[in-house]
Backbone as a ProteinNet text record, in pm:
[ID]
protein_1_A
[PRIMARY]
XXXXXXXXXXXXXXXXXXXXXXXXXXXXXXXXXXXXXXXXXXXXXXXXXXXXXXX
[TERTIARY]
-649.6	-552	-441.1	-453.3	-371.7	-264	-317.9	-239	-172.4	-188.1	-133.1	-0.2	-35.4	68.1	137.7	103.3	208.3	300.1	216.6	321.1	460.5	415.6	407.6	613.8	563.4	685.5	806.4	760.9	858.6	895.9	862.5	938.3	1054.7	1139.7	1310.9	1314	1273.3	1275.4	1232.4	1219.5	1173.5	1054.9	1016.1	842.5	820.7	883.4	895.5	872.1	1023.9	1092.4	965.5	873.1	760.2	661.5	637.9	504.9	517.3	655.8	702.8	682.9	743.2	803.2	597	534.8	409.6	299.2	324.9	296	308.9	449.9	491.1	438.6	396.1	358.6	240.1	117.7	29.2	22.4	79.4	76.6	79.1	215.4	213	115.9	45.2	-48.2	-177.9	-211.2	-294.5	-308	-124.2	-125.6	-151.7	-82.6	-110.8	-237	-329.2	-454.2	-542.5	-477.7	-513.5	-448	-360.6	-264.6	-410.1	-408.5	-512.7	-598	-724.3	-833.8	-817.8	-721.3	-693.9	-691	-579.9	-537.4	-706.3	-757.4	-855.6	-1018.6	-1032.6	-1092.3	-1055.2	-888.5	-826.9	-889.4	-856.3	-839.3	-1011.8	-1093	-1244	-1298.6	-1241	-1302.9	-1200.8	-1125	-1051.8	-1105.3	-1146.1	-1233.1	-1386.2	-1466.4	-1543.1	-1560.2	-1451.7	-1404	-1395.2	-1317.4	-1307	-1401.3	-1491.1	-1669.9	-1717.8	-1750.6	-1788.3	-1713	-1622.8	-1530.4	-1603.3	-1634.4	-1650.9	-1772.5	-1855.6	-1963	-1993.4
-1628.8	-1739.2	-1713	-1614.5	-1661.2	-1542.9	-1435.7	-1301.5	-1367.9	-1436.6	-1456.1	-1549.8	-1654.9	-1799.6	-1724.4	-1607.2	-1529.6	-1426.5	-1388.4	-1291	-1405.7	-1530.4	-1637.6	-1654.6	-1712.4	-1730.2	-1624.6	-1486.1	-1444.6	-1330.8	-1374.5	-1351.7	-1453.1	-1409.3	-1487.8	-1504.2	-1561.8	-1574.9	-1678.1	-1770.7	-1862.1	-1884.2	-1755.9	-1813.8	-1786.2	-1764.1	-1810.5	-1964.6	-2012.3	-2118.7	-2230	-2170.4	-2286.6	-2261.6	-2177.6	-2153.5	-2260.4	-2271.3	-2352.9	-2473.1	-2511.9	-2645	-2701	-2619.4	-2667.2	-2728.5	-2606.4	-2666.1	-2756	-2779.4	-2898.3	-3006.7	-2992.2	-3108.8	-3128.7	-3048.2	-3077.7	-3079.5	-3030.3	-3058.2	-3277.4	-3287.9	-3456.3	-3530.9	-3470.1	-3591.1	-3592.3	-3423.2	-3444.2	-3541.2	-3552.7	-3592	-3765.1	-3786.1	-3953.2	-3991.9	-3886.4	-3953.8	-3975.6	-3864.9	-3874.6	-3954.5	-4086.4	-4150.4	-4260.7	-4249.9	-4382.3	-4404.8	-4249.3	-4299.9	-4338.1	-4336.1	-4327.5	-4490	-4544.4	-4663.9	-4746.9	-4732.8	-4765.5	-4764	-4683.3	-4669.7	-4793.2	-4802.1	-4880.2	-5036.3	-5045.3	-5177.8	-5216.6	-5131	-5166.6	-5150	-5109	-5138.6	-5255.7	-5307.4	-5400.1	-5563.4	-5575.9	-5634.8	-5695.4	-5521.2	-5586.5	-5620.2	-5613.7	-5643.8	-5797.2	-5859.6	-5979.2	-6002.2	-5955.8	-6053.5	-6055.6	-5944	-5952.3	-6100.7	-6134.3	-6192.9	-6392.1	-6309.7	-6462.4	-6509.4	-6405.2	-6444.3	-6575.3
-2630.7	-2628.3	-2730.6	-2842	-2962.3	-2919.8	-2871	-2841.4	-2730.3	-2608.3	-2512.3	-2533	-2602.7	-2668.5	-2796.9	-2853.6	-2929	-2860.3	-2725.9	-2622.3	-2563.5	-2541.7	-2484.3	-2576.2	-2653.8	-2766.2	-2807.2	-2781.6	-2823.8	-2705.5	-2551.6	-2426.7	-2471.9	-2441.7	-2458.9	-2264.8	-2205.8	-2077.8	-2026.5	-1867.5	-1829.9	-1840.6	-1854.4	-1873	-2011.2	-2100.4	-2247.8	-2244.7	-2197.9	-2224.6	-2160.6	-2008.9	-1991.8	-2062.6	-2123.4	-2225.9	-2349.7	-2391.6	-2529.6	-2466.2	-2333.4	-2325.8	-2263	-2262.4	-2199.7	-2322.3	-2422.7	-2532	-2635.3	-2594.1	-2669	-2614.6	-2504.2	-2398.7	-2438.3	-2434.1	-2536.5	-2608.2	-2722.8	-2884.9	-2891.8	-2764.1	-2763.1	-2709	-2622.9	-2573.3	-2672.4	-2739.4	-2800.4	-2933.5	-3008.2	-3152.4	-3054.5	-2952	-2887.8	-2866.4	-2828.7	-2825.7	-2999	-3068.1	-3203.4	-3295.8	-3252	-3293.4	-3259.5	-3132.6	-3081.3	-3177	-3169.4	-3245.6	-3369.2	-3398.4	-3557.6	-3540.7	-3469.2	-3464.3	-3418.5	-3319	-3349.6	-3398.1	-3492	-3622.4	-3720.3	-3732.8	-3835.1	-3782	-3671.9	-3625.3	-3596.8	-3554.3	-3594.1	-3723.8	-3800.8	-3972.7	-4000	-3984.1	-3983.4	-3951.8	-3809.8	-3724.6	-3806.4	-3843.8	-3964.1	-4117.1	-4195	-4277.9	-4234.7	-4148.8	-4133.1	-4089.4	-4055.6	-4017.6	-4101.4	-4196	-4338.2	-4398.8	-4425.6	-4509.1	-4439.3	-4277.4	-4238.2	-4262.4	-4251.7	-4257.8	-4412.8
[MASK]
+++++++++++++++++++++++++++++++++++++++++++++++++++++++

């Protein structure tokens, strides 16, 4: 994978240009799903913090 996505990058060509633009595409959905868990991690220690508090 690392030799291929380094052949990948420095073709100056269309299939350069979809190798980059594919990865960028995952680099985003992956940091969005890692945006989520994050967000909810926060928001379920959050959740029990306030049950704690109610109890």
């Amino acid at each position: 994978l690392g030799k291929s996505s380094a052949g990948c990058v420095l073709q100056i060509s269309p299939m350069g240009a979809f190798c980059t633009a594919s990865g960028l595409i995952l680099g985003a959905i992956l940091s969005i799903r890692f945006a989520k868990g994050i967000f909810f991690i926060v928001l379920s220690a959050g959740a029990y913090r306030a049950w704690l508090t109610w109890e």
